[in-house]
N, C-alpha and C positions, 0 to 999 in steps of 0.2 A: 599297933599293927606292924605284923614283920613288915622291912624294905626289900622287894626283890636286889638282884643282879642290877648294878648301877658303875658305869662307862660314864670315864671322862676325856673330853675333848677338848684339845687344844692346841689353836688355828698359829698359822707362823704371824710375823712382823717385825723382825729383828728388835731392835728397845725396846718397843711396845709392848715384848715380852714382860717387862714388868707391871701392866695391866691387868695382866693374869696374875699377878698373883696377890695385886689387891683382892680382885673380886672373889681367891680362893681364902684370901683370910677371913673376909667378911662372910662368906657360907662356912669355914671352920668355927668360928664365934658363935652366928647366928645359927645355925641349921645342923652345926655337927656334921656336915657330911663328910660321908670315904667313898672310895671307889673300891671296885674289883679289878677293874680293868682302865688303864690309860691308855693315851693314844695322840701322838703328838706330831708336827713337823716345823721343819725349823725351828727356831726359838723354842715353839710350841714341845719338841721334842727333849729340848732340856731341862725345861718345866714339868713333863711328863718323866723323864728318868727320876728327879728328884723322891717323885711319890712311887714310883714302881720299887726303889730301894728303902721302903718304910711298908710295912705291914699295915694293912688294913682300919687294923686298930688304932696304928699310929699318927693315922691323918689328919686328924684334928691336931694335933699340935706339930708337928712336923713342917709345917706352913711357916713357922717362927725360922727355922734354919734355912729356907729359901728365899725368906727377907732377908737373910745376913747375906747369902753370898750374894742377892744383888745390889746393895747398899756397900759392900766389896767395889765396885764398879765407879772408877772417878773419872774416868773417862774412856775414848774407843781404844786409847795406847790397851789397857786391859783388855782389848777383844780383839784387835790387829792392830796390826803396825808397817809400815814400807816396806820392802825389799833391803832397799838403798836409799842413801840420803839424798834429799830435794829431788832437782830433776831427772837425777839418776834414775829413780826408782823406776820413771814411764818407761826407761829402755832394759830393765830386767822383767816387764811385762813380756816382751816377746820370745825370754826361752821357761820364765816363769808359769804364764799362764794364767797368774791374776796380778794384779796392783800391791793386794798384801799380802802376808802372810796369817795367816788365822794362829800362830804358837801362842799367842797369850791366851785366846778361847782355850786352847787345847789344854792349857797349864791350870786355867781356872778348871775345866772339867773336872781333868783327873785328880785337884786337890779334895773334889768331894765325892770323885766316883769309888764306891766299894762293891766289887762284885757279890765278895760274900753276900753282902745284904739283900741284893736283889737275886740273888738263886734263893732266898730262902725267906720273901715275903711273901710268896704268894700272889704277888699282883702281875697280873701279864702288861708288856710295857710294849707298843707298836708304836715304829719312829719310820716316816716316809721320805725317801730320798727319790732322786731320780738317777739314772743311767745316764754316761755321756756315750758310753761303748756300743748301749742298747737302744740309747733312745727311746726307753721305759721306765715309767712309774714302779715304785713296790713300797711295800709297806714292809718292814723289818719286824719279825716280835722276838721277844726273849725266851720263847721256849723252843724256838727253830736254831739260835746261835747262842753260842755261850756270851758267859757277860763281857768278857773282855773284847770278844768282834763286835756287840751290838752299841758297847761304847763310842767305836770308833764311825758305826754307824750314825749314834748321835750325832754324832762332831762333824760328820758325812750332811748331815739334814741341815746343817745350819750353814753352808760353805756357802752364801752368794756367788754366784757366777760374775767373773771378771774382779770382784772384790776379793776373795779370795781364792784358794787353789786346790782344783777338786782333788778327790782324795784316791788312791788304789788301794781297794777291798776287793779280796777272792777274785782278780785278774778283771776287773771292770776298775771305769774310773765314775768315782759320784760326786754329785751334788746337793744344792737344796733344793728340796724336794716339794718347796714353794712355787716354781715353773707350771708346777702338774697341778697340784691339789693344794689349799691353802687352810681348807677343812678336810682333815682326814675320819669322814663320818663313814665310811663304805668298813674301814675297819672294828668302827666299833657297833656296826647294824652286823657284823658276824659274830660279835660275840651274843646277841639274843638278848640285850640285855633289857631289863623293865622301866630302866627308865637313864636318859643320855642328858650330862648338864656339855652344852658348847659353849666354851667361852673364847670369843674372837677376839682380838686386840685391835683392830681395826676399826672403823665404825664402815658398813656398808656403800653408803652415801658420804663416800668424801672427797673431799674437795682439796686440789693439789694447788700448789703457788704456782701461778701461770711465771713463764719465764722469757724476757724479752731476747731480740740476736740472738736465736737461736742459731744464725750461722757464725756465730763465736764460739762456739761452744767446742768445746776438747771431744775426742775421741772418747776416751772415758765418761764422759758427762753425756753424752748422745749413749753409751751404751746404756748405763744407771738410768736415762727420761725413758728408753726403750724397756729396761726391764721394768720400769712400775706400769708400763703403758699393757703391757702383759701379766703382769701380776694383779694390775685391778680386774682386767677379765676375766682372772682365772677365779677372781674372790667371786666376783658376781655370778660365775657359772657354779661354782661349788654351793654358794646359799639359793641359788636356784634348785638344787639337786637337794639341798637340807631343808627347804619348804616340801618340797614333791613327798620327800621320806615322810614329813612328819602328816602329810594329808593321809599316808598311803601304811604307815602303820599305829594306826589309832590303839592299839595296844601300847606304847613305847609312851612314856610321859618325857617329852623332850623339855628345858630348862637352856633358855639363851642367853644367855650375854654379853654386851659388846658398849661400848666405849659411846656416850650421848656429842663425846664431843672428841678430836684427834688428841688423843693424850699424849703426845710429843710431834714435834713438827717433823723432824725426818725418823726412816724408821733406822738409821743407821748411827742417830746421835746419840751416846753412851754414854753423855754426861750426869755425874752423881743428880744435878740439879733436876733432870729431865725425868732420872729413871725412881727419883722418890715424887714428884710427879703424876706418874703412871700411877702406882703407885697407888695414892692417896686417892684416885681417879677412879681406880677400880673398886675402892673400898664403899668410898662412896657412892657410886653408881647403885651397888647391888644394897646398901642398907637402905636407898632411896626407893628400890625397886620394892624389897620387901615390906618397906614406912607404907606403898600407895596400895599395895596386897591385903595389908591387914585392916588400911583406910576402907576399902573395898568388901571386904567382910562385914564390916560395922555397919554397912548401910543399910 
C-alpha cells in the first residue's frame, strides 16, 4: 500500500538533540522511513536541516552522516565558548548580550551545510525562531528564503537566550525559538500531511535536580533555573495542543516519541560521553517500542 505525504517533527532541547537521532536511526533500520516535509526548532532545527539537504530517497541512510557530525562533539567548547577568559567573561555580558559566543555552532553548521543540496531535494525544511525586535514566534521554510538566509536561520533557532547571542536577520534580531513553541506541530498540520512522526527529546514528566541557597546563586544561574522554569511550560502547553491535534484530526496517523527516561542530565552538556548516550537511548527506546507492537499483534 502507497504511504501518503509524511512530516517529520522535531521538538528542541539543546544535547538532547542527539536523542533524536537515535530514535531516527532506529526507524531508518527498522521501518525505512522518509519524510517529505521537516520541521524543526532549536536543536530540533539542525537535526531537520540535516534531512531537508538529502532527497527523499536518501533518508534511510542519510542518518549514518548525522551520527558522525554528532559523535564530532567532545565537548560544549565545540558548540560555545566564553567571550573572555575566567571572570572576565561576566563583564563582556553587558555589551555582548550573552555569556558566549555560539562560533563553534556556527563553524560546526557550515562545515556540513550545502545549499546546493537543499534547493534541489525536494524536502521543504521549516525552522522556528523567535523575534527579540517583534516579540513574535515564526516559523522559517526553505521555499520563502534562499538557502543561505535559512541557514542562518538555523543557527538563529538554536541561540539560547543569555547563553548565547541573538543573531541580526533582515533588520530584526532572533533567537531560539524554544521560548515559544518547543513542538513545532502547527507547521507540519499545514503541510496536510497523512501522517506526522514527533520525536521529543525530552521526556514530558521530568523531573529537575532541586537546588539548595538559592540565594547564592549568580545572576546567570537564576536567569538559566528561570528559563527551564519557562521552557517546561511551554513543553507542556505545546503536547497539550499535540494531544487536542491528534483527537481533532483522526485522518492524520500521528507517531510519538520521546525519551522513557532523561537521556542527559543538563540540556546544555555536550559532552562526547552524554551525547552517545542520547544516543543509544533513542535507539533503544523506539526498537522497544516497536519489540511491545509486534508483542501486541501476536496476541
Amino acid at each position: 500500500m502507497a504511504v501518503g505525504k509524511r512530516a517529520l517533527v522535531l521538538s528542541g532541547g539543546g544535547s538532547r538533540g542527539s536523542y533524536q537521532v537515535g530514535v531516527l536511526k532506529a526507524l531508518s533500520e527498522k521501518l525505512g522511513v522518509s519524510w517529505d516535509t521537516v520541521h524543526g526548532v532549536s536543536v530540533g532545527s539542525l537535526n531537520a536541516a540535516w534531512y531537508a539537504m538529502h532527497k527523499k530517497e536518501e533518508h534511510i541512510q542519510c542518518v549514518d552522516g548525522l551520527i558522525d557530525i554528532w559523535n564530532s562533539i567532545e565537548s560544549s567548547l565545540n558548540i560555545y565558548e566564553p567571550w573572555l577568559p575566567l571572570k572576565l567573561n561576566y563583564l563582556s555580558s553587558m555589551w555582548k548580550g550573552s555569556l558566549y559566543t555560539g562560533k563553534p555552532l556556527e563553524k560546526l553548521i557550515r562545515d556540513f551545510w550545502d545549499p546546493k543540496k537543499l534547493e534541489e531535494s525536494g524536502v521543504k525544511l521549516t525552522v522556528g525562531c523567535c523575534s527579540l525586535s517583534t516579540l513574535q514566534y515564526k516559523d522559517v521554510d526553505s521555499l520563502s528564503v534562499d538557502a543561505e538566509k535559512i541557514m542562518q536561520y538555523v543557527l538563529a533557532s538554536t541561540h539560547v537566550p543569555i547563553i548565547f547571542e541573538p543573531l541580526f536577520i533582515d533588520n530584526e534580531l532572533w533567537i531560539d525559538g524554544g521560548l515559544q513553541h518547543l513542538i513545532p506541530l502547527e507547521a507540519a498540520l499545514a503541510e496536510s500531511p497523512d501522517i506526522i512522526d514527533v520525536v521529543l527529546s525530552t521526556p514530558i514528566a521530568e523531573r529537575h535536580r532541586s537546588m539548595e541557597g538559592i540565594e547564592g546563586l549568580s545572576a546567570p544561574q537564576v536567569a538559566m533555573r528561570s528559563t527551564m522554569l519557562i521552557t517546561n511550560q511551554v513543553l507542556k502547553t505545546d503536547y497539550e495542543f499535540l494531544q487536542r491535534a491528534i483527537r481533532e484530526n483522526s485522518h492524520i496517523q500521528f507517531n510519538i516519541y520521546m525519551p522513557s527516561t532523561n537521556p542527559t542530565p543538563e540540556s546544555l552538556n555536550f559532552s562526547g560521553e552524554h551525547i552517545k548516550k542520547a544516543i543509544d537511548a533513542g535507539y533503544r527506546d523506539v526498537i522497544d517500542m516497536l519489540s511491545e507492537d509486534e508483542n501486541k499483534k501476536d496476541r
